[in-house]
N, CA, C and O atoms as a GROMACS GRO file, in nm:
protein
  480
    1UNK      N    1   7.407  -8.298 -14.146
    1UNK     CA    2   7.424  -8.198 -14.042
    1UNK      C    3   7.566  -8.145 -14.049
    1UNK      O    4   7.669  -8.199 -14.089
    2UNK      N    5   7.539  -8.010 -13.994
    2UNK     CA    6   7.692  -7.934 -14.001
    2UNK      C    7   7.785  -8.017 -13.946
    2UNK      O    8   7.752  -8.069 -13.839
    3UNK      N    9   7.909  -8.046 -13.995
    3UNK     CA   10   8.039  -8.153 -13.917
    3UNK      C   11   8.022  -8.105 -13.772
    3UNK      O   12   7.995  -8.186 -13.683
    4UNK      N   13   8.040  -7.959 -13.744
    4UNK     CA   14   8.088  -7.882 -13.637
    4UNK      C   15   7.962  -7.918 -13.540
    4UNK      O   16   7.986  -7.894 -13.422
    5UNK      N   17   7.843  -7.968 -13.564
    5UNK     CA   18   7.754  -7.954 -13.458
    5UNK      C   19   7.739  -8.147 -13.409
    5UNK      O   20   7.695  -8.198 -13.306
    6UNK      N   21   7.788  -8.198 -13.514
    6UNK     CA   22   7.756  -8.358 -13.488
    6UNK      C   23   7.896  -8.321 -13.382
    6UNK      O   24   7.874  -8.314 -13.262
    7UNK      N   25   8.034  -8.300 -13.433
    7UNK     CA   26   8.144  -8.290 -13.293
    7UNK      C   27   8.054  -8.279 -13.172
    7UNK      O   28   8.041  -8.374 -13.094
    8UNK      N   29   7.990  -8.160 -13.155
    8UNK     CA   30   7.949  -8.141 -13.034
    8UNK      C   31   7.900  -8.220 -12.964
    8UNK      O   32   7.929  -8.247 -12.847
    9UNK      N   33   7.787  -8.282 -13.058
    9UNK     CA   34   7.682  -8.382 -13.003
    9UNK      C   35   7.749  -8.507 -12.964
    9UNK      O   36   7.721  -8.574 -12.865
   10UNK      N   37   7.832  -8.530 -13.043
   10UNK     CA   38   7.935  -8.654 -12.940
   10UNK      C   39   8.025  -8.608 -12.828
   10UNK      O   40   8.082  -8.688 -12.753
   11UNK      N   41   8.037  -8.471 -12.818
   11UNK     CA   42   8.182  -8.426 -12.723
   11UNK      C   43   8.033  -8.470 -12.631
   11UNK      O   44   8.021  -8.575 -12.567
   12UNK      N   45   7.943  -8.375 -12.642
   12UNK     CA   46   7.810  -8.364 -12.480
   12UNK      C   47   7.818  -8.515 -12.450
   12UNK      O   48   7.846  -8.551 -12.336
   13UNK      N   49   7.786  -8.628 -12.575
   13UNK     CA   50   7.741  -8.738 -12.524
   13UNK      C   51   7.853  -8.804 -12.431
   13UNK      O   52   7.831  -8.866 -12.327
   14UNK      N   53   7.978  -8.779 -12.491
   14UNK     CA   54   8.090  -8.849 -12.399
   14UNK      C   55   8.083  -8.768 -12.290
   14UNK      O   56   8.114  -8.819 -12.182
   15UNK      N   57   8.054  -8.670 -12.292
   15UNK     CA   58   8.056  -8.622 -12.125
   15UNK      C   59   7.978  -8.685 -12.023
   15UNK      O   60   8.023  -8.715 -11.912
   16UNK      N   61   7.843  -8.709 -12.065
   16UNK     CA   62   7.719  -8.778 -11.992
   16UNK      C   63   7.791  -8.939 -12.017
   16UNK      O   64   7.794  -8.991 -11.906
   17UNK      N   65   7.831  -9.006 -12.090
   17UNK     CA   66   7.888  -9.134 -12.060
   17UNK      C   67   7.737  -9.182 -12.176
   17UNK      O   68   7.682  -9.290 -12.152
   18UNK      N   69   7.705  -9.130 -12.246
   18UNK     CA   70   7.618  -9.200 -12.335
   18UNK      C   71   7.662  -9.238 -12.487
   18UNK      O   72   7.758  -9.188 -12.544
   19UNK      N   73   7.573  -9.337 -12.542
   19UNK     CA   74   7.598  -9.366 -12.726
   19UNK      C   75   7.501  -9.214 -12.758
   19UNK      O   76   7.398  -9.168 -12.708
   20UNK      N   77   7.599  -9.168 -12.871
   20UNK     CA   78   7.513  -8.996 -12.950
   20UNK      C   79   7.523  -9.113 -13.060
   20UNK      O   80   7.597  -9.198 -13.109
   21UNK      N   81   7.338  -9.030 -13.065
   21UNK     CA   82   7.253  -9.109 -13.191
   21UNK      C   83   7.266  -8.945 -13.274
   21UNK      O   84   7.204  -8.855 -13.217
   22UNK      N   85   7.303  -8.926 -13.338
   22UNK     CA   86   7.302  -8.782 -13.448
   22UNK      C   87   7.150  -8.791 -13.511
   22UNK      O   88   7.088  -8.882 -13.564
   23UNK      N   89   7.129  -8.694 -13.489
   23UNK     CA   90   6.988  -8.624 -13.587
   23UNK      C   91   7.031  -8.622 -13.730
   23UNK      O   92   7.148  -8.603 -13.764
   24UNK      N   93   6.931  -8.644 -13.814
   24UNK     CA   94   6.958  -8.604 -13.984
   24UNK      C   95   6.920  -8.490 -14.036
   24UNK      O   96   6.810  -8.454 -13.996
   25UNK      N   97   6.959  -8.435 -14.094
   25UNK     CA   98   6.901  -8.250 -14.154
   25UNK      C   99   6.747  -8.300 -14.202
   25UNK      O  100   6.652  -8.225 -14.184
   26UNK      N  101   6.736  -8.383 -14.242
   26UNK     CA  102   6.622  -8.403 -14.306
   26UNK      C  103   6.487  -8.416 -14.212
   26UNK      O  104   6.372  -8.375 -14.227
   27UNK      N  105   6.553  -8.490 -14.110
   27UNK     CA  106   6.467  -8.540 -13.969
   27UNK      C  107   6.439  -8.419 -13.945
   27UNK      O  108   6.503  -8.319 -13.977
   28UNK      N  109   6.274  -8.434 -13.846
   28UNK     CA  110   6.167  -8.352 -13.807
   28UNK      C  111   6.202  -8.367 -13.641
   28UNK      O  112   6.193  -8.470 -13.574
   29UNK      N  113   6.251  -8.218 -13.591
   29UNK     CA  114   6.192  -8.197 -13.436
   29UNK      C  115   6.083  -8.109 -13.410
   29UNK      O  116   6.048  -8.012 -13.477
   30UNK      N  117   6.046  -8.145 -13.329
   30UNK     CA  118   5.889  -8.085 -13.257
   30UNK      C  119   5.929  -7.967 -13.167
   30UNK      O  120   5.991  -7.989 -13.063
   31UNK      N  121   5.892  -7.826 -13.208
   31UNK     CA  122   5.983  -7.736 -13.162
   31UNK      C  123   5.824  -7.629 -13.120
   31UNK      O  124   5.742  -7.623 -13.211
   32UNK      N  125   5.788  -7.547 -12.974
   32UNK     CA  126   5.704  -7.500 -12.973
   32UNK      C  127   5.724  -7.369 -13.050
   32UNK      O  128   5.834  -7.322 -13.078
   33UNK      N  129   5.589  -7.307 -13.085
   33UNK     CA  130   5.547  -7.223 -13.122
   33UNK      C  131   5.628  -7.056 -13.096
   33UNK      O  132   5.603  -6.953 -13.157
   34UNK      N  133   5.713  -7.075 -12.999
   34UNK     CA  134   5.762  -6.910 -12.967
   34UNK      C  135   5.886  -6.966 -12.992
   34UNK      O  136   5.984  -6.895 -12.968
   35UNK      N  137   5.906  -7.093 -13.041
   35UNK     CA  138   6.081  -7.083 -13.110
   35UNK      C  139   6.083  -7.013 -13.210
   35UNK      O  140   6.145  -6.908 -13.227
   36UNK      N  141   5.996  -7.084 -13.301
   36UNK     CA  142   5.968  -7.030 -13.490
   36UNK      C  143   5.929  -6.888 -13.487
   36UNK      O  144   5.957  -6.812 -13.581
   37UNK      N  145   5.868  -6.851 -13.386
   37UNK     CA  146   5.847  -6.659 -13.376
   37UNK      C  147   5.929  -6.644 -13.336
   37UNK      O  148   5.945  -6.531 -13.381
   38UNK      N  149   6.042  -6.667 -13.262
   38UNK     CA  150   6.181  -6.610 -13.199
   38UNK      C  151   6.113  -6.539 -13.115
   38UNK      O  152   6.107  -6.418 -13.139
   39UNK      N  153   6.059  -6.579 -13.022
   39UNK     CA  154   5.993  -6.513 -12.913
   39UNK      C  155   6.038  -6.587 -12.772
   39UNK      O  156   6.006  -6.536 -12.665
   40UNK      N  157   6.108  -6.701 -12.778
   40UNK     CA  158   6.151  -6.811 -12.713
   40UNK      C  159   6.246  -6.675 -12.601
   40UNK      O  160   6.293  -6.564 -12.628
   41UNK      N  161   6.236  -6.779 -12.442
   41UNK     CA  162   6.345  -6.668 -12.346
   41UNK      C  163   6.382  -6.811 -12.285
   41UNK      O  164   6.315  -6.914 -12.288
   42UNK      N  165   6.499  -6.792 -12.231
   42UNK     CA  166   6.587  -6.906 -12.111
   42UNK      C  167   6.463  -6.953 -12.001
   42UNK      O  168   6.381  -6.877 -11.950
   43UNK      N  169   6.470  -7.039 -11.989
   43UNK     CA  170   6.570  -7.173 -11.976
   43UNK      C  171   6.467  -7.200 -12.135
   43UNK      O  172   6.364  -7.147 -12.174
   44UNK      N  173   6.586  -7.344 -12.214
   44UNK     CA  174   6.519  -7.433 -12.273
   44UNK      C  175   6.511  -7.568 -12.266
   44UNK      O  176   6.606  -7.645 -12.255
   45UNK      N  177   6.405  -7.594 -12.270
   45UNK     CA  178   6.357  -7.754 -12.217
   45UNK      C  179   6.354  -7.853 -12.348
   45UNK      O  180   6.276  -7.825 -12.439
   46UNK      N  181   6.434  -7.965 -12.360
   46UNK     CA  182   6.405  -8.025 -12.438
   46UNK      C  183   6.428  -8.186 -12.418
   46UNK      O  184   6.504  -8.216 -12.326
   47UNK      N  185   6.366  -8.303 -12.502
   47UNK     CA  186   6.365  -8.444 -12.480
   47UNK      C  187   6.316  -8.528 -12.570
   47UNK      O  188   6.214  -8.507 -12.636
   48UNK      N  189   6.396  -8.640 -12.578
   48UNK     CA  190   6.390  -8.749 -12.684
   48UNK      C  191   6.314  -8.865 -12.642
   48UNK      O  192   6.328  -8.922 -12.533
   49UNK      N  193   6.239  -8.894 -12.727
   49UNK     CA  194   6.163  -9.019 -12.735
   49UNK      C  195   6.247  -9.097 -12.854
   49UNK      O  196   6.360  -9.071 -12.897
   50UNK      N  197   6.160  -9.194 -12.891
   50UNK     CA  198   6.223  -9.299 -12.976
   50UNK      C  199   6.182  -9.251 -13.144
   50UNK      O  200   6.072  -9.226 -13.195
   51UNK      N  201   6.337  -9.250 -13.208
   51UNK     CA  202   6.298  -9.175 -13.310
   51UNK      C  203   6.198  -9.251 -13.452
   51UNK      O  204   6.143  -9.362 -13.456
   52UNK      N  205   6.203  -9.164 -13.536
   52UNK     CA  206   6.172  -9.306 -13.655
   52UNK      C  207   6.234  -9.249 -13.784
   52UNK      O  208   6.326  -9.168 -13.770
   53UNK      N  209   6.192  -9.284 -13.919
   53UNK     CA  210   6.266  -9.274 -14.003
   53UNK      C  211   6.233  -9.127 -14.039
   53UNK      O  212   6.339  -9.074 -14.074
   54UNK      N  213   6.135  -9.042 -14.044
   54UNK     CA  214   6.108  -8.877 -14.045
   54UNK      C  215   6.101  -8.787 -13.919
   54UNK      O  216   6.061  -8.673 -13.901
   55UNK      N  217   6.152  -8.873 -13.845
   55UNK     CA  218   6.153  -8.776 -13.705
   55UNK      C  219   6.295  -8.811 -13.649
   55UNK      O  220   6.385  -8.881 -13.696
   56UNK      N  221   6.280  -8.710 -13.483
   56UNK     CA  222   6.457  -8.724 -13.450
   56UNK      C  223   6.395  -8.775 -13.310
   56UNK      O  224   6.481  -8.828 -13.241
   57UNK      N  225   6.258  -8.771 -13.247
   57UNK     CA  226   6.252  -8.780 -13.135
   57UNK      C  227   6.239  -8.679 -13.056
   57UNK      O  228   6.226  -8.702 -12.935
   58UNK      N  229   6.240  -8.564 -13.097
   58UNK     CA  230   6.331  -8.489 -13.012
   58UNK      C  231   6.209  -8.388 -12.998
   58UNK      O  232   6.112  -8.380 -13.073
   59UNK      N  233   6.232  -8.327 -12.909
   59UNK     CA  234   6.083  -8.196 -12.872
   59UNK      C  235   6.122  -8.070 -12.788
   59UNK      O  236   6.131  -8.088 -12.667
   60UNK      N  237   6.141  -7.968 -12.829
   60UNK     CA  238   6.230  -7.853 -12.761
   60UNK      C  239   6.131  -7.754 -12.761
   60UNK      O  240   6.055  -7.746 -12.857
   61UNK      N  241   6.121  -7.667 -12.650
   61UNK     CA  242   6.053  -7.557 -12.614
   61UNK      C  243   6.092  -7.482 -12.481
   61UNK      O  244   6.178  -7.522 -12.402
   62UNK      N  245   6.030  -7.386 -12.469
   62UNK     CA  246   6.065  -7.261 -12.368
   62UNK      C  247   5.941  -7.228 -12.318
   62UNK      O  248   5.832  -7.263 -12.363
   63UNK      N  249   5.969  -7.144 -12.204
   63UNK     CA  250   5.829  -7.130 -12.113
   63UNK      C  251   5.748  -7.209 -12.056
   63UNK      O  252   5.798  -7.315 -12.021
   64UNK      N  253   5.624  -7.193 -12.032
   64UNK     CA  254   5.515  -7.322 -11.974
   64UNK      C  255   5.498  -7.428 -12.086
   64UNK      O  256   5.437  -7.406 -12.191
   65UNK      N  257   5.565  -7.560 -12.049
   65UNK     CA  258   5.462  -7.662 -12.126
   65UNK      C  259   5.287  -7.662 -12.155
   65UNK      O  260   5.211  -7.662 -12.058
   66UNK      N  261   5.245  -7.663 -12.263
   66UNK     CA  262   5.105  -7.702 -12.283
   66UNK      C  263   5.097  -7.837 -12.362
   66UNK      O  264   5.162  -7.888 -12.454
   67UNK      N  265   4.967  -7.880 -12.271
   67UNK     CA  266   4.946  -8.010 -12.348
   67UNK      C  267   4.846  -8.020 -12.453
   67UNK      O  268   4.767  -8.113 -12.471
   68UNK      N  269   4.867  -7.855 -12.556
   68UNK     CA  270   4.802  -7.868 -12.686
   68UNK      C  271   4.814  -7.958 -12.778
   68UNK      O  272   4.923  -8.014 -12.794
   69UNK      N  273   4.719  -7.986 -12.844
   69UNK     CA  274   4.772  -8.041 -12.990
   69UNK      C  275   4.867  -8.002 -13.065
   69UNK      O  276   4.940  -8.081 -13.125
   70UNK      N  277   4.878  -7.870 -13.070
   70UNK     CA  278   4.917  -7.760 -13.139
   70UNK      C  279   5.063  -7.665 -13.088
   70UNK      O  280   5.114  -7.569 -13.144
   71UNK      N  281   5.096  -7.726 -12.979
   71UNK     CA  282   5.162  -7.665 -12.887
   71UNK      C  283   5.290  -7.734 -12.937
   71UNK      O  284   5.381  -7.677 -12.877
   72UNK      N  285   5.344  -7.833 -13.020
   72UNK     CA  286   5.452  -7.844 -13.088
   72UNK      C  287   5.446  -7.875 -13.226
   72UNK      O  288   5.377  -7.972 -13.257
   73UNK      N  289   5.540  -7.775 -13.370
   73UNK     CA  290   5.573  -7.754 -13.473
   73UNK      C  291   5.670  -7.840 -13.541
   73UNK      O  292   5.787  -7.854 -13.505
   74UNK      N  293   5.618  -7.892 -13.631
   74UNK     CA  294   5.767  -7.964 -13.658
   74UNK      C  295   5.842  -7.896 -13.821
   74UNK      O  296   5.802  -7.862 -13.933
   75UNK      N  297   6.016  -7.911 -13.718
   75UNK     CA  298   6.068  -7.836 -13.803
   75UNK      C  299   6.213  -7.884 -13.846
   75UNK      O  300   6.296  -7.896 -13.756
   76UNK      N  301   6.249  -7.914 -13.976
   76UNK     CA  302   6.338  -7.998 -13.999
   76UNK      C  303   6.486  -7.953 -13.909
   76UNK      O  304   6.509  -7.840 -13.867
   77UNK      N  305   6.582  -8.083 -13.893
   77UNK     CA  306   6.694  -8.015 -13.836
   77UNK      C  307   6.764  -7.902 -13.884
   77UNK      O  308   6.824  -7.821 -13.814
   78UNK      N  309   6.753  -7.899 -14.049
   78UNK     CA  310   6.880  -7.822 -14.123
   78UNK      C  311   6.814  -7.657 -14.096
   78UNK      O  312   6.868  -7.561 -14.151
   79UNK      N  313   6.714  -7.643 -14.019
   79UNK     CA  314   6.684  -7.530 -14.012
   79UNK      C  315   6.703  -7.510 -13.845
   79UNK      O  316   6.742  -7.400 -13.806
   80UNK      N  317   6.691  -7.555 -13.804
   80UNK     CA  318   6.704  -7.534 -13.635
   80UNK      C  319   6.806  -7.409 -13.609
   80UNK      O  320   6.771  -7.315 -13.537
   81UNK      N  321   6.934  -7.415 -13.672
   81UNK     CA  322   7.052  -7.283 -13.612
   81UNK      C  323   6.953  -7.188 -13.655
   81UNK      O  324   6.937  -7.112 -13.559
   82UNK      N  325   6.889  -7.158 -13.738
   82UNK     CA  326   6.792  -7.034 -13.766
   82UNK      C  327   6.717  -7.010 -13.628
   82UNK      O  328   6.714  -6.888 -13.624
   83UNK      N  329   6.670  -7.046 -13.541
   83UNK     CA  330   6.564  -7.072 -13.477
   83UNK      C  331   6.613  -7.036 -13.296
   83UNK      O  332   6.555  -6.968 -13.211
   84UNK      N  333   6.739  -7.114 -13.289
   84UNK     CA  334   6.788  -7.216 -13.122
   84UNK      C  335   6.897  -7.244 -13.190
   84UNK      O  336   6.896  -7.363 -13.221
   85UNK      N  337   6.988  -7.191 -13.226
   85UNK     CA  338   7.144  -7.298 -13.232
   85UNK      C  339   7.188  -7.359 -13.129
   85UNK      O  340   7.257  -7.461 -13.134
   86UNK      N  341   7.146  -7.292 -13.012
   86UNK     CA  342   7.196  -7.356 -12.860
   86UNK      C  343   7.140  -7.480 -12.841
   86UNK      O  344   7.145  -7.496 -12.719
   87UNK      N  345   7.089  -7.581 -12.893
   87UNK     CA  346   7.035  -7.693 -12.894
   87UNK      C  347   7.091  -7.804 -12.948
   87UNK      O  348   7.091  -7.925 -12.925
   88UNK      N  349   7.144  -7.721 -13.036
   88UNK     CA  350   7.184  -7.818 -13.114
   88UNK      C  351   7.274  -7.951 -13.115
   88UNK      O  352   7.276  -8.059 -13.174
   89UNK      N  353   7.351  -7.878 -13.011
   89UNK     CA  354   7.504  -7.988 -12.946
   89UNK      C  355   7.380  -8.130 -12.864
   89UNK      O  356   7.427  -8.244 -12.864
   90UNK      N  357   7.227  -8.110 -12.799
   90UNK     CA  358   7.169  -8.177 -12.734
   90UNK      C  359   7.106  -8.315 -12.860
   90UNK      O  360   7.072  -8.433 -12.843
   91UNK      N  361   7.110  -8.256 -12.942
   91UNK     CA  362   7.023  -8.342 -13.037
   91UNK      C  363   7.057  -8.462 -13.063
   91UNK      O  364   6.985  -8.549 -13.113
   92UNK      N  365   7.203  -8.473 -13.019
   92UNK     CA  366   7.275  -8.636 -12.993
   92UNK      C  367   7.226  -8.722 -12.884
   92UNK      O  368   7.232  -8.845 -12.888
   93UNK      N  369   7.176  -8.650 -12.779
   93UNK     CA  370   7.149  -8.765 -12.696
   93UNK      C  371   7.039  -8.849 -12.705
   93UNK      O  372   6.931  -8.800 -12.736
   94UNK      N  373   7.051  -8.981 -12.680
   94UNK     CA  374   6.988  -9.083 -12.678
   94UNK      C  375   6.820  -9.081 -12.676
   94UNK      O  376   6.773  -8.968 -12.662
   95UNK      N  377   6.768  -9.140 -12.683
   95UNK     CA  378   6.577  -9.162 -12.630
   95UNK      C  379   6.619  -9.182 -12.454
   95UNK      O  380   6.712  -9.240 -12.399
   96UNK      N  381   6.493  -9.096 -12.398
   96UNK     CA  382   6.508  -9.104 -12.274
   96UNK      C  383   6.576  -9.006 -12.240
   96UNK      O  384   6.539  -8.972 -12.127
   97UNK      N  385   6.674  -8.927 -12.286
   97UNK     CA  386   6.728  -8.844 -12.208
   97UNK      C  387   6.636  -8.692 -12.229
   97UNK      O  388   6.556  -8.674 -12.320
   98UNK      N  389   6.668  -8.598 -12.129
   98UNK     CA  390   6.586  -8.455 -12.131
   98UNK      C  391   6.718  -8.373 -12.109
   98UNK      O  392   6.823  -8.433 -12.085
   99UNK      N  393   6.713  -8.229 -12.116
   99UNK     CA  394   6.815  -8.160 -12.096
   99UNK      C  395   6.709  -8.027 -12.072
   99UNK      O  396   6.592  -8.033 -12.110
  100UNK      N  397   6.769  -7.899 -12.001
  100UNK     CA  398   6.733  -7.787 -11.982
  100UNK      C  399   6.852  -7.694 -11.938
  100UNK      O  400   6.920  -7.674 -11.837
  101UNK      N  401   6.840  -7.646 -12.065
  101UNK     CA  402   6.944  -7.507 -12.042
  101UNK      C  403   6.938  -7.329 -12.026
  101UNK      O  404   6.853  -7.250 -12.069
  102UNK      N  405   7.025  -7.312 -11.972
  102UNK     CA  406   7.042  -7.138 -11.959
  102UNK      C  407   7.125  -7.089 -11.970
  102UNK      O  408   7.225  -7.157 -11.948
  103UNK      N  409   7.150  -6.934 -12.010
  103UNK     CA  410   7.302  -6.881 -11.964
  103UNK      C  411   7.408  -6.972 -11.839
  103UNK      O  412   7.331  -6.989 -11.744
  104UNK      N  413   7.522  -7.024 -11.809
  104UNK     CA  414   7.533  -7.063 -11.748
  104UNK      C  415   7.499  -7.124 -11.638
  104UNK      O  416   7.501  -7.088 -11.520
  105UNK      N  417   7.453  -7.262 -11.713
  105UNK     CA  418   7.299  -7.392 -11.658
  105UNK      C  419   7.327  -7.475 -11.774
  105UNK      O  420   7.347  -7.453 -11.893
  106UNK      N  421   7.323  -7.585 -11.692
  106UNK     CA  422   7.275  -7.717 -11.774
  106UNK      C  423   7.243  -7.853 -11.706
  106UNK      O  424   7.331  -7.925 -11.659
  107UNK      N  425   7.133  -7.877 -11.704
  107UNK     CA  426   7.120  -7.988 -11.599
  107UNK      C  427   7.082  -8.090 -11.743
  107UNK      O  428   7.026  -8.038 -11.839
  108UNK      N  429   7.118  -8.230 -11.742
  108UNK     CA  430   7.075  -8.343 -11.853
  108UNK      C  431   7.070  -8.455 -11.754
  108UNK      O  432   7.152  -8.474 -11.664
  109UNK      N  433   6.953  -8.532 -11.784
  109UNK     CA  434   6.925  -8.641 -11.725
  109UNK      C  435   6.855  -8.734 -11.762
  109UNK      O  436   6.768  -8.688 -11.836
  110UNK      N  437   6.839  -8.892 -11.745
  110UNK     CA  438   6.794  -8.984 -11.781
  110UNK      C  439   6.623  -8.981 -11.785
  110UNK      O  440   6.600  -8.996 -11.665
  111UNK      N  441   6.528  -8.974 -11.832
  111UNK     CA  442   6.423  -9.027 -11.750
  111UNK      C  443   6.353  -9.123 -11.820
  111UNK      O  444   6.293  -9.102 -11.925
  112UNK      N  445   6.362  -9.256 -11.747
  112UNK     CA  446   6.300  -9.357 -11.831
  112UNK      C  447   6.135  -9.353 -11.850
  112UNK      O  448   6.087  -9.459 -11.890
  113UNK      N  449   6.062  -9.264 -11.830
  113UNK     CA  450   5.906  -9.257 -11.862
  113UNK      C  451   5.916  -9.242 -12.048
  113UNK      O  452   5.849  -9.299 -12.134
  114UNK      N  453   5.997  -9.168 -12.056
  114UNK     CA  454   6.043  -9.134 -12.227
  114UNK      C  455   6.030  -9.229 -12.296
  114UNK      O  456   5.964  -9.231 -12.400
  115UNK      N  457   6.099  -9.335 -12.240
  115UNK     CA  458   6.061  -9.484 -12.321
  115UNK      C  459   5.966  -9.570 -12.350
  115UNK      O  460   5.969  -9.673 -12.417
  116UNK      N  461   5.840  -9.490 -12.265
  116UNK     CA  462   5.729  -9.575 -12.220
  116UNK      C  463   5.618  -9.500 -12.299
  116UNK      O  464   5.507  -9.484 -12.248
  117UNK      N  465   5.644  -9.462 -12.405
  117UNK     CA  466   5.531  -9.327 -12.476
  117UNK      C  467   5.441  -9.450 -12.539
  117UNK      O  468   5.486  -9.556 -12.584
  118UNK      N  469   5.264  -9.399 -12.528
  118UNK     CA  470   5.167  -9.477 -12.605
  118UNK      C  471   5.128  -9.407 -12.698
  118UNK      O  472   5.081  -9.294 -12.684
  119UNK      N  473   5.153  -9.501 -12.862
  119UNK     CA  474   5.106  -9.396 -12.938
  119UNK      C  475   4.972  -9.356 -12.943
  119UNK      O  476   4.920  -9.436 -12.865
  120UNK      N  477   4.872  -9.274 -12.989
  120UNK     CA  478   4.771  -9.236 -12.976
  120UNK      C  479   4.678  -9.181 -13.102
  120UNK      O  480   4.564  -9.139 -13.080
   0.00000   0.00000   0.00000
């Protein structure tokens, strides 16, 4: 990952008082469907589960959640600034945490249900 975006992801994490786990370019986030069309509008919602060795955990989208199958894409990190660069500084935080941003907005917070995912 770009030097300049892992900085970030540790400046955010020291702000929240958390350990930044860095994403790998290679690693897969789950990004909905109107990111990759660039059709995506404010706020963006995004949140980490527990990662593994081809994934980051991580699941970012805009607008109404759906609980499609289909309703999240996965798309490696090294492509994400194409897509949402504004995310990117989030991709450090931990499993469990969520974040949602806007033009001047940012609320990030813990939620331990994140930790509790059954696989399926």
């Amino acid at each position: 990952m770009n030097p300049h975006y892992t900085d970030k992801q540790r400046s955010l994490c020291k702000r929240f008082g958390v350990d930044c786990l860095s994403s790998t370019d290679d690693q897969k986030v789950g990004v909905s469907s109107n990111i990759l069309d660039h059709s995506w509008s404010w706020p963006m919602h995004g949140l980490r589960h527990q990662p593994d060795s081809e994934t980051t955990g991580c699941y970012i989208w805009s607008g109404e959640f759906s609980e499609a199958s289909d309703f999240f894409q996965p798309l490696h990190v090294s492509h994400l600034p194409e897509y949402c660069e504004e995310v990117l500084a989030y991709l450090g935080l931990p499993p469990g945490w969520r974040f949602l941003i806007a033009p001047d907005h940012e609320d990030v917070w813990f939620d331990e249900k994140l930790l509790d995912v059954k696989e399926g």
